[in-house]
N, C-alpha and C positions, 0 to 999 in steps of 0.2 A: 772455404769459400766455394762460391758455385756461381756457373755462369747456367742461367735455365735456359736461353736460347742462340743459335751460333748456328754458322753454315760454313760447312767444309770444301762439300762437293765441286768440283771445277772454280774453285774461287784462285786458286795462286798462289796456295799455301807451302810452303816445304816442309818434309815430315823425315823424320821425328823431329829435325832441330824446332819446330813450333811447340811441339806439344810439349816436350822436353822444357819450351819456357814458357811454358801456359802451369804447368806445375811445379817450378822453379818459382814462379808466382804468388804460389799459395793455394791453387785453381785446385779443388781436389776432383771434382765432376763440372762434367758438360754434357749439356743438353743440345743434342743437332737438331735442327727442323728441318721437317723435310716439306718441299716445294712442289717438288713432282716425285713421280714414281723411280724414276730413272735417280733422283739426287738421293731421295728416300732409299732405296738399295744401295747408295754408295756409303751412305752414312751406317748402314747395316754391317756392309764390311769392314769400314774403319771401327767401330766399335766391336767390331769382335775380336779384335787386335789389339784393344787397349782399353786398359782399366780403370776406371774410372771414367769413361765418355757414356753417352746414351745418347738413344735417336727417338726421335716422332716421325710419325708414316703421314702426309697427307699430301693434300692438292691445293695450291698455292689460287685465290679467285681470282689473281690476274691472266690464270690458265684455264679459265670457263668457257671462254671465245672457242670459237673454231667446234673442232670435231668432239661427237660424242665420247664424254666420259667412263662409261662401264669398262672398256677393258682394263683403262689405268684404276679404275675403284679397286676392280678384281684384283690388280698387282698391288695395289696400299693394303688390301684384307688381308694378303699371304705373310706380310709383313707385321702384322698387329701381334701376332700370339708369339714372336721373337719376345727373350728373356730380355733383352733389354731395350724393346720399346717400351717405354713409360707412356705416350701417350698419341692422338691422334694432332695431328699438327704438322704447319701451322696453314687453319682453315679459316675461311669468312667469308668477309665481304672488303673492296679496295671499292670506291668512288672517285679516286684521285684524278684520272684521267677520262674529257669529255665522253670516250668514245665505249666507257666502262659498260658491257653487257649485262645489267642489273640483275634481269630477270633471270638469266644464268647461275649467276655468282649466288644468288639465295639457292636455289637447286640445288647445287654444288654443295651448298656451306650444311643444308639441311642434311641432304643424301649423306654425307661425312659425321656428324652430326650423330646418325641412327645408328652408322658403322662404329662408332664408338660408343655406344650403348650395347651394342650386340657383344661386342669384346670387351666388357665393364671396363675401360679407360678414359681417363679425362682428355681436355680439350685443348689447346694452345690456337689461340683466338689473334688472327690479324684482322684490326678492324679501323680501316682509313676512310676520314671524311664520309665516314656513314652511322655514327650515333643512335639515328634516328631508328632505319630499317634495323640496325646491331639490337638497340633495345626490345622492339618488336619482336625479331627471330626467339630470341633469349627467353622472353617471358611464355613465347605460344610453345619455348621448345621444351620448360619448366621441369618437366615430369621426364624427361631424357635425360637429363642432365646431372644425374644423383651421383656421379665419379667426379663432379668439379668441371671448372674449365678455368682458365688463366686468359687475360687480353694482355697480349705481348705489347712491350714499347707503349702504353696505354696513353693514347694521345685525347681524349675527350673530356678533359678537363674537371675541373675539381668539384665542380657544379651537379655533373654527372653522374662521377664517382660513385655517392650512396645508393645512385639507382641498381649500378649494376654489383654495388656491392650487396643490394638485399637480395638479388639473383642467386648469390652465392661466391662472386667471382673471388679471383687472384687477380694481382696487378702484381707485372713485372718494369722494372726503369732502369733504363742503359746511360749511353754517354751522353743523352740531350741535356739531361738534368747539369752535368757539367757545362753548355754551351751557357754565355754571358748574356742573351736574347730567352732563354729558354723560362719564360716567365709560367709558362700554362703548365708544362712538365714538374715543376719547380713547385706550383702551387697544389698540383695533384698527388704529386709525393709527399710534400706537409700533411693533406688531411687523410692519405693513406694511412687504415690503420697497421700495426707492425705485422697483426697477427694476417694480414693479406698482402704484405709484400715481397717480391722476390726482386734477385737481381739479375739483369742479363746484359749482354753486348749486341747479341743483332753482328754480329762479325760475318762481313769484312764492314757494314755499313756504321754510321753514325759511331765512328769516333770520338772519346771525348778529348784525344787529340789533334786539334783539327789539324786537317791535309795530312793525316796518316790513315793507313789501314790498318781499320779495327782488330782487336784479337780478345779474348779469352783473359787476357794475360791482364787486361785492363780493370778487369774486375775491382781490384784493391782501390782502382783511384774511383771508382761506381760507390761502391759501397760507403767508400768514405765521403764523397762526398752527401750520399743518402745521410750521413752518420749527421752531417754538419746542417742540412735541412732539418732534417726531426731532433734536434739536439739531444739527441742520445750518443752512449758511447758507441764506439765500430763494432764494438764485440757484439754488444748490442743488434746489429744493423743484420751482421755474421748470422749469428745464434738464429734472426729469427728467419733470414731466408732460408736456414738450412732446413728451420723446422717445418716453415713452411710448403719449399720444395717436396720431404717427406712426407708431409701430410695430402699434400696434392695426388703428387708419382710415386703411388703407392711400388712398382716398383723398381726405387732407386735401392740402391745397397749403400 
């Protein structure tokens, strides 16, 4: 099994007894995202320390505001030719909050965007309450985009979906799909097809036990429940996020 996205850095973890039961699990890899430059090198050291984990180098668009971005780009590029970054991530666009610096966050998401074309590696896509500009970027960015990209936690509904499924994407689904309200998630992962789905947790967030922090570990109850949406078996559900994952991060081991 595989969790494709997860956060380590400064979250409140203890290690090794975590990891030790994230693969006591069943968890054989994990994918860290990285948010800023600063958690992106943190996630560089823990995976050099442990087998089976990998990281993604990017800049999170809730960190577009404020000061210029070129030094932190510089310190994400140092980072991309590590053996075990698999990809650039997790980059976009957030709308979620009134005060969201739009016109940034696309700057941001492009300039990351190119940096991952320069270093042939795919993408790990956060994309909130913004469909609209996300489709637009996506199609003008076409011809950059030949390594893939994945939209993490893929919230834009099932309607959607083929749009940016003809893009080329990945769709990953975490713990929402298990929440009891979780109707849009629920109906996205139905018309998900197999050969573009993977599984992640988003850890320590979106629990699919609620009032816990998330983990890694959760995986098995993800998948299955994915198994019990698309009425296939788990093995099923297993088999194809692995292959998927491989086919995306070109390189997982």
């Amino acid at each position: 099994m595989i969790d494709i996205h997860a956060h380590f850095a400064e979250e409140g973890y203890f290690f090794p007894e975590e990891w030790d039961k994230i693969r006591a699990a069943g968890v054989e890899r994990v994918v860290l995202a990285g948010d800023t430059a600063a958690h992106s090198k943190m996630h560089r050291d823990f995976c050099a320390a442990h087998q089976g984990a990998y990281f993604c180098a990017g800049i999170h668009p809730s960190e577009a505001g404020g000061s210029p971005k070129e030094r932190e780009l510089a310190e994400i590029q140092e980072l991309l030719s590590d053996g075990k970054c698999v990809a650039v991530g997790e980059i976009g666009l957030d709308y979620h909050y009134p005060d969201a610096n739009k016109r940034a966050q696309r700057e941001l998401f492009v300039a990351q965007l190119l940096l991952a074309e320069r270093f042939s590696l795919p993408v790990q896509i956060h994309s909130r309450d913004s469909a609209a500009d996300m489709l637009i970027i996506l199609r003008e960015m076409r011809a950059h985009l030949s390594r893939g990209f994945l939209l993490h936690c893929y919230s834009h509904g099932a309607d959607m979906l083929p749009l940016f499924a003809e893009l080329g994407a990945y769709f990953s689904f975490g713990g929402v799909v298990c929440f009891k309200n979780a109707k849009s998630a629920v109906k996205s992962a139905e018309v998900c097809p197999l050969g573009r789905l993977l599984t992640e947790t988003d850890s320590p967030y979106l629990s699919p036990l609620r009032g816990q922090k998330n983990s890694p570990a959760n995986i098995p109850l993800i998948a299955a429940r994915l198994a019990e949406i698309k009425g296939v078996p788990l093995e099923e559900v297993n088999r194809a996020a692995a292959e998927n994952a491989a086919r995306l991060f070109r390189k997982l081991k």
